[in-house]
MARDREN-703424 format. One line per 2 residues: their letters; for each residue y, z, x of C-alpha. Coordinates in nm, 3 decimals, padded with zeros to 5 digits. Layout:
// residues N
a> Y:Z:X  ...
//
This chain:
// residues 136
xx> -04.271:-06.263:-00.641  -03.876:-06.282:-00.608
xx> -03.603:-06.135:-00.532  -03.204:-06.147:-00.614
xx> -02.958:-05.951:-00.519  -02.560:-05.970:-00.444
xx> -02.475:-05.898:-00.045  -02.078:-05.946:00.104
xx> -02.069:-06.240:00.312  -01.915:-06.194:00.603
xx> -01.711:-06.425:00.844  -01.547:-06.426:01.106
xx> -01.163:-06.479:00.962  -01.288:-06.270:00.664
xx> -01.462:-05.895:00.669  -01.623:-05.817:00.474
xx> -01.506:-06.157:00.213  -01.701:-06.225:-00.096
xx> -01.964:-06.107:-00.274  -02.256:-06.366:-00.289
xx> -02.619:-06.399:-00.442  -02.912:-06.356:-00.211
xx> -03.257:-06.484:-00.284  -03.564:-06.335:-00.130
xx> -03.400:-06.172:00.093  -03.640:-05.970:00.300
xx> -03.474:-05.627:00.296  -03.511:-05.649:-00.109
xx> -03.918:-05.650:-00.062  -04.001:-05.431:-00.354
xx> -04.253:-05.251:-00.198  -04.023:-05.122:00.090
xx> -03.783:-05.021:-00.196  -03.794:-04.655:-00.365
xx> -03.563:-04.540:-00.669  -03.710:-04.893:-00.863
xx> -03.590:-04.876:-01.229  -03.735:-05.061:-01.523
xx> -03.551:-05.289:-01.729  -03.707:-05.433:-02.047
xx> -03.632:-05.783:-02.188  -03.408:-05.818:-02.427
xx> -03.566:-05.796:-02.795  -03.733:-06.145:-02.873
xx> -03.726:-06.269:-02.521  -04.060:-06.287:-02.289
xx> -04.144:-06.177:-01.979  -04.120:-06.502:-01.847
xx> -03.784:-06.616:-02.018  -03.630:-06.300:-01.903
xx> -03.734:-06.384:-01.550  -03.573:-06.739:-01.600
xx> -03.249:-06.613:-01.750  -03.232:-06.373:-01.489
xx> -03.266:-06.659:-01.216  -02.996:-06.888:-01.418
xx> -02.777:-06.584:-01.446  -02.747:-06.519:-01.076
xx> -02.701:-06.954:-01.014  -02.462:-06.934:-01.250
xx> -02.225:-06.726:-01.053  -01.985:-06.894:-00.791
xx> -01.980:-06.674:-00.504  -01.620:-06.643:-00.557
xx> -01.569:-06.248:-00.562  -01.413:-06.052:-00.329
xx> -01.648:-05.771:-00.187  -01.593:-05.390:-00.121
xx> -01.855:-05.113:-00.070  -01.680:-04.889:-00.297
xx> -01.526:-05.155:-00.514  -01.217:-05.128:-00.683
xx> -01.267:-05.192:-01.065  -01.134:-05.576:-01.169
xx> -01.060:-05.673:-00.815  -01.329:-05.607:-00.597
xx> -01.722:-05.581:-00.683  -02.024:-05.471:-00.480
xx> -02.388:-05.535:-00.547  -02.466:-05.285:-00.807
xx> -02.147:-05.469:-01.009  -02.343:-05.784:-00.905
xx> -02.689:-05.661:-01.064  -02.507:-05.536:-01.390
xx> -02.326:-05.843:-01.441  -02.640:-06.047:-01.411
xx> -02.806:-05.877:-01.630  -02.561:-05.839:-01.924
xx> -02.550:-06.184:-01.917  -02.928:-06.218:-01.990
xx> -02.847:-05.985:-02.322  -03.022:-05.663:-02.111
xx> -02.924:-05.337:-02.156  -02.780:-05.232:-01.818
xx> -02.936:-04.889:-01.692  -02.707:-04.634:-01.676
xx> -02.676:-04.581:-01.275  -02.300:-04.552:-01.223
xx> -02.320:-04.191:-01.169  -02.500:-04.244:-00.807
xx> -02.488:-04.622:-00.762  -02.078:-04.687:-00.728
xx> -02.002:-05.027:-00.910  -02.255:-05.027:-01.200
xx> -02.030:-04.983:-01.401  -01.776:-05.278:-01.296
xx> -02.040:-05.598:-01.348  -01.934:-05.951:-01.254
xx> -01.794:-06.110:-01.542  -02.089:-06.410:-01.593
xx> -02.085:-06.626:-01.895  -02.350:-06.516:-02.145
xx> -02.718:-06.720:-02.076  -02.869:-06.844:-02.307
xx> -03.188:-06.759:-02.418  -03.307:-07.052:-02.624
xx> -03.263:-07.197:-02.264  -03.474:-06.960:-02.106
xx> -03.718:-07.010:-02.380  -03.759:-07.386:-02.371
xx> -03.768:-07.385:-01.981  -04.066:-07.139:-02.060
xx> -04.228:-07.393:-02.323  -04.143:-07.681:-02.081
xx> -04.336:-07.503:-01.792  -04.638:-07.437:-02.060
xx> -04.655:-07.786:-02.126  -04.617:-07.934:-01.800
xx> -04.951:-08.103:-01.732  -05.166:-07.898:-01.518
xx> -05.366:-08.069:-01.214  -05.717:-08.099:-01.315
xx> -05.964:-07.842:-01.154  -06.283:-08.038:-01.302
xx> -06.505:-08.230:-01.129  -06.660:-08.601:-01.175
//
């Protein structure tokens, strides 16, 4: 299991500075978490290819954002924007959640991902030879 999510990176000469990705990040354990929505894969895309665009999506961005709590929309972005922005760019239908999560509705502008990417990492992973579990 994994986790992403966008947190403000703070500094020292910069509070609260710029919104960044965060992997695995152990305040994002899912079973700690409550209010968990669903989101489906786009149509034609697997499971797994979803999982992979959603990982290239969030590499993808820069950490070059500045962060607010409450962001202002174009200029600052939080880590609900952060969440919708990664997963627009997958092709996902973004949950509507602005109405109690501020900054839903102001993604990250990402670059759409491909998913004939996402799909031949998939195939590449299914074809990867396997280590042998027979014995001699």
């Amino acid at each position: 299991m994994a986790t992403v999510a966008g947190e403000p990176s703070y500094s020292l000469d910069v509070h609260p500075g710029n919104l960044r990705s965060d992997f695995n990040n152990y305040t994002d354990n899912p079973y700690n978490l409550q209010n968990l929505t669903v989101v489906n894969p786009p149509f034609g895309m697997s499971d797994s290819q979803f999982i992979n665009a959603i990982a290239d999506a969030a590499f993808s961005y820069r950490n070059d954002l500045p962060y607010q709590g409450v962001p202002a929309y174009g200029k600052t972005y939080n880590s609900n924007g952060y969440v919708a922005g990664v997963l627009m760019a997958t092709g996902a239908t973004v949950p509507d959640l602005h109405n109690w999560m501020p900054g839903g509705d102001n993604p990250i502008p990402l670059a759409p991902i491909s998913p004939n990417r996402a799909a031949l990492q998939t195939l590449m992973d299914e074809l990867s030879p396997q280590p042998s579990t027979r014995c001699h």
